[in-house]
C-alpha positions as a Python dict, from the first residue, in 0.01 Angstrom:
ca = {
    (1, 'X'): (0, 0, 0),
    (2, 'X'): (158, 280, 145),
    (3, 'X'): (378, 442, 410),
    (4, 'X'): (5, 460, 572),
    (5, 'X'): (-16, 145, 616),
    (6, 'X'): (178, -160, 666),
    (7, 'X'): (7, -455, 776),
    (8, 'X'): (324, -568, 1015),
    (9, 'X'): (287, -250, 1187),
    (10, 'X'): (-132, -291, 1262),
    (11, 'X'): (-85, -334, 1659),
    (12, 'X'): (103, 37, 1666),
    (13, 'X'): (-159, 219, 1441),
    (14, 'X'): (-428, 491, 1587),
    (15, 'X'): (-674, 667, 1425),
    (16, 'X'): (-546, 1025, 1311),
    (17, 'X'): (-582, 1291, 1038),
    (18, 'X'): (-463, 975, 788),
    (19, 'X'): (-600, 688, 924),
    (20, 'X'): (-965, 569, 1027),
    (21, 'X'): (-1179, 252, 1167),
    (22, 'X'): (-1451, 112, 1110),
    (23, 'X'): (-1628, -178, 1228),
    (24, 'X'): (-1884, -255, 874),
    (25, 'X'): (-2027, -526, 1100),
    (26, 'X'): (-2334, -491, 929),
    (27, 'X'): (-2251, -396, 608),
    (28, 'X'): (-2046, -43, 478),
    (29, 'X'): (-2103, 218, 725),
    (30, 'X'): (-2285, 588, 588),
    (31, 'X'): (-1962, 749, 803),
    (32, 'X'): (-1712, 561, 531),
    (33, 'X'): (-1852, 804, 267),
    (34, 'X'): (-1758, 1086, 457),
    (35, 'X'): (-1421, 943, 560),
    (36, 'X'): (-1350, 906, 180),
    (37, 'X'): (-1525, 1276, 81),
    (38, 'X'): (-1201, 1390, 341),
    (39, 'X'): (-967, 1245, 236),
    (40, 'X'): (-970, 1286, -110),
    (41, 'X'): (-1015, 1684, -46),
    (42, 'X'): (-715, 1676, 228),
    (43, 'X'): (-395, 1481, 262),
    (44, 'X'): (-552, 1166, 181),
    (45, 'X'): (-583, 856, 413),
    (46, 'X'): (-632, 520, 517),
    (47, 'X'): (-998, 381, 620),
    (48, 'X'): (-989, -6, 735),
    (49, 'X'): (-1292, -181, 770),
    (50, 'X'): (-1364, -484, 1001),
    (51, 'X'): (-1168, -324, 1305),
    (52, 'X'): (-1259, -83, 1585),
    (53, 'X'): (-1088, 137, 1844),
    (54, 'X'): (-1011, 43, 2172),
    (55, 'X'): (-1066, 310, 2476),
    (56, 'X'): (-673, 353, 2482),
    (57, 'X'): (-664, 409, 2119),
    (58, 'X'): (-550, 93, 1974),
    (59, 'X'): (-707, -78, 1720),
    (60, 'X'): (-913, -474, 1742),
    (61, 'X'): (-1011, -691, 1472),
    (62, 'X'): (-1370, -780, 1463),
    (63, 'X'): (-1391, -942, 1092),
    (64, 'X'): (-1598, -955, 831),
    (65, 'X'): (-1855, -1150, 779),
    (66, 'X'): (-1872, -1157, 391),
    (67, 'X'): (-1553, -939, 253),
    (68, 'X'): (-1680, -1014, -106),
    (69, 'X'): (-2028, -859, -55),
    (70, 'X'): (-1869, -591, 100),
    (71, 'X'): (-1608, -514, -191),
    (72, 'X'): (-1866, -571, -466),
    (73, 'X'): (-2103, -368, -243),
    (74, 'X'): (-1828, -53, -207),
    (75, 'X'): (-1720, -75, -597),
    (76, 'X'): (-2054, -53, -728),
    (77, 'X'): (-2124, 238, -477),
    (78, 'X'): (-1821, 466, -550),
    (79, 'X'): (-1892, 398, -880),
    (80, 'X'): (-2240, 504, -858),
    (81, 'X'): (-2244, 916, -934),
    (82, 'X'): (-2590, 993, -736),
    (83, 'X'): (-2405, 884, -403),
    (84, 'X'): (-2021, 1020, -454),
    (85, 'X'): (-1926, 1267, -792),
    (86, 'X'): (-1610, 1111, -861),
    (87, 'X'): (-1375, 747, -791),
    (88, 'X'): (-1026, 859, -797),
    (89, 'X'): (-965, 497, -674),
    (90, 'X'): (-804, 188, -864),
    (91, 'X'): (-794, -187, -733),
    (92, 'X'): (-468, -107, -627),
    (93, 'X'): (-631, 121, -302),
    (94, 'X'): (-799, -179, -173),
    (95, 'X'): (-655, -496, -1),
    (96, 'X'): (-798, -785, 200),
    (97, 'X'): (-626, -878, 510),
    (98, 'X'): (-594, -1112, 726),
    (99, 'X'): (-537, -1048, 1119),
    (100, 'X'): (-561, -1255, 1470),
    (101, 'X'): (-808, -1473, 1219),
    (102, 'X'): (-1004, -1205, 1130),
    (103, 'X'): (-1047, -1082, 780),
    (104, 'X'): (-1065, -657, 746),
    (105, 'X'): (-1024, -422, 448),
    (106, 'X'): (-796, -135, 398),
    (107, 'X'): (-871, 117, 190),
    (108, 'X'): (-655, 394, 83),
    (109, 'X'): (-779, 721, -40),
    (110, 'X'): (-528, 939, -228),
    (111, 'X'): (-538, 1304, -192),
    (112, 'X'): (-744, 1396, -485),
    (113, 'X'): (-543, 1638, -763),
    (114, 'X'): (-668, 1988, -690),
    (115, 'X'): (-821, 2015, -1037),
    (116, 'X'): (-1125, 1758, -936),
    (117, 'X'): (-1190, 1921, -640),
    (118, 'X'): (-1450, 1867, -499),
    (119, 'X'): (-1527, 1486, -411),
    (120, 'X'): (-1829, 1502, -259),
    (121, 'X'): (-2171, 1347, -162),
    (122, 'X'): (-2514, 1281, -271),
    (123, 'X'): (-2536, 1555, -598),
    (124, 'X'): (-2510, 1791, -272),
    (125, 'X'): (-2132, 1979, -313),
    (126, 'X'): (-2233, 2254, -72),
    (127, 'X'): (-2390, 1981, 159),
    (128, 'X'): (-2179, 1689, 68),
    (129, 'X'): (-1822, 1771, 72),
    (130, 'X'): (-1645, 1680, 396),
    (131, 'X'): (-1196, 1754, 568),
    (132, 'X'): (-1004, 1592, 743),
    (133, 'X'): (-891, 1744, 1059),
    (134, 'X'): (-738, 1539, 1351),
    (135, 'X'): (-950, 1251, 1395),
    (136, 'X'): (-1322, 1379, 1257),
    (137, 'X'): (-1453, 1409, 888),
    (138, 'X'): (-1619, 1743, 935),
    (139, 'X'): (-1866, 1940, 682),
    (140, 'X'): (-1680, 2164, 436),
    (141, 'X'): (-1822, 2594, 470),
    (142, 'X'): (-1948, 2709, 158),
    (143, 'X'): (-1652, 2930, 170),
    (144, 'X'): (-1438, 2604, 212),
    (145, 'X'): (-1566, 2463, -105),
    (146, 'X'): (-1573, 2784, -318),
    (147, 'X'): (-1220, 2801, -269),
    (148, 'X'): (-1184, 2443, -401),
    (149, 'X'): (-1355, 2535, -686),
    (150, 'X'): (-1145, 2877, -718),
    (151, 'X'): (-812, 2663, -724),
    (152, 'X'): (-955, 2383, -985),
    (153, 'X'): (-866, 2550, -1344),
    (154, 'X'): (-566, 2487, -1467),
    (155, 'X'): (-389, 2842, -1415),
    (156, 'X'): (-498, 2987, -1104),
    (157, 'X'): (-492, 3384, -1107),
    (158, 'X'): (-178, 3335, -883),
    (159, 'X'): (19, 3151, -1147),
    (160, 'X'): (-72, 3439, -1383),
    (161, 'X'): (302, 3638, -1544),
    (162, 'X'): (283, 3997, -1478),
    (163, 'X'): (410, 4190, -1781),
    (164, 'X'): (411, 4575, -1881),
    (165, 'X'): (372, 4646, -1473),
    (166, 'X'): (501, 4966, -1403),
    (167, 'X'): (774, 4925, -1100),
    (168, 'X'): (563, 5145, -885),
    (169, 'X'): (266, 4891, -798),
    (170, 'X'): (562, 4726, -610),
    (171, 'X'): (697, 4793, -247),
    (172, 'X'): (1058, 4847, -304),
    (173, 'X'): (1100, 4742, 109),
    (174, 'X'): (949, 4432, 76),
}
């Protein structure tokens, strides 16, 4: 996968601003949405299904009960444009795992290129588009998400050559 995550290292992972739990006992949780939503419009991250947090912050296997289902299930979903806008994932972001006899799935969400930007939820991108910050998918401002869409084109105003300025619009001090 990743520097995210390395299956040796599972017993010294926590949940942070890259990496989330979730137990999908009974199927993909609403929450994983979210958690993807974040990612892709931060830093990107790590979401692992079939495992929950401990009080102290460490992380427990509790399996899946039927990993296929629950692939097919999340393919066909972030494939499906009324519930998320865009799948900037490849078969490569998901593995199957197997820990302590329990089988969980880790799913890793690259950052998604500032030019797609937006992901978000439900046809809703005022409504639907979630950060990361420290452990919590939270619900992006409107001003949040304007400023997504300000940065998408190609050449953002900032990139923009000044020619023909005459030396005085500048602060000779600075």
């Amino acid at each position: 996968m990743s520097e995210l995550f390395d299956i040796r290292k599972f017993d010294e992972y926590k949940e942070d601003n890259r990496r989330e739990v979730k137990k999908a006992q009974g199927g993909l949780p609403n929450s994983l949405w979210e958690t993807y939503s974040a990612f892709a419009n931060c830093r990107g991250g790590v979401i692992v299904l079939g495992v929950i947090e401990n009080e102290d912050g460490s992380w427990r296997t509790t399996g899946l009960k039927d990993s296929r289902k629950l692939l097919k299930d999340f393919w066909d979903t972030i494939n499906n444009t009324k519930k998320v806008n865009l799948n900037i994932l490849t078969e490569r972001n998901v593995e199957v795992y197997e820990v302590s006899g329990d089988v969980i799935i880790v799913i890793e969400v690259p950052s998604a290129d500032r030019k797609v930007r937006p992901v978000f939820l439900n046809n809703d991108i005022m409504q639907g588009t979630y950060r990361r910050t420290y452990e919590g998918d939270y619900k992006c401002t409107p001003a949040e998400v304007k400023g997504m869409l300000r940065d998408a084109p190609e050449d953002t105003p900032d990139m923009k050559v000044l020619v023909d300025m005459p030396m005085s619009v500048f602060n000779s001090d600075s």
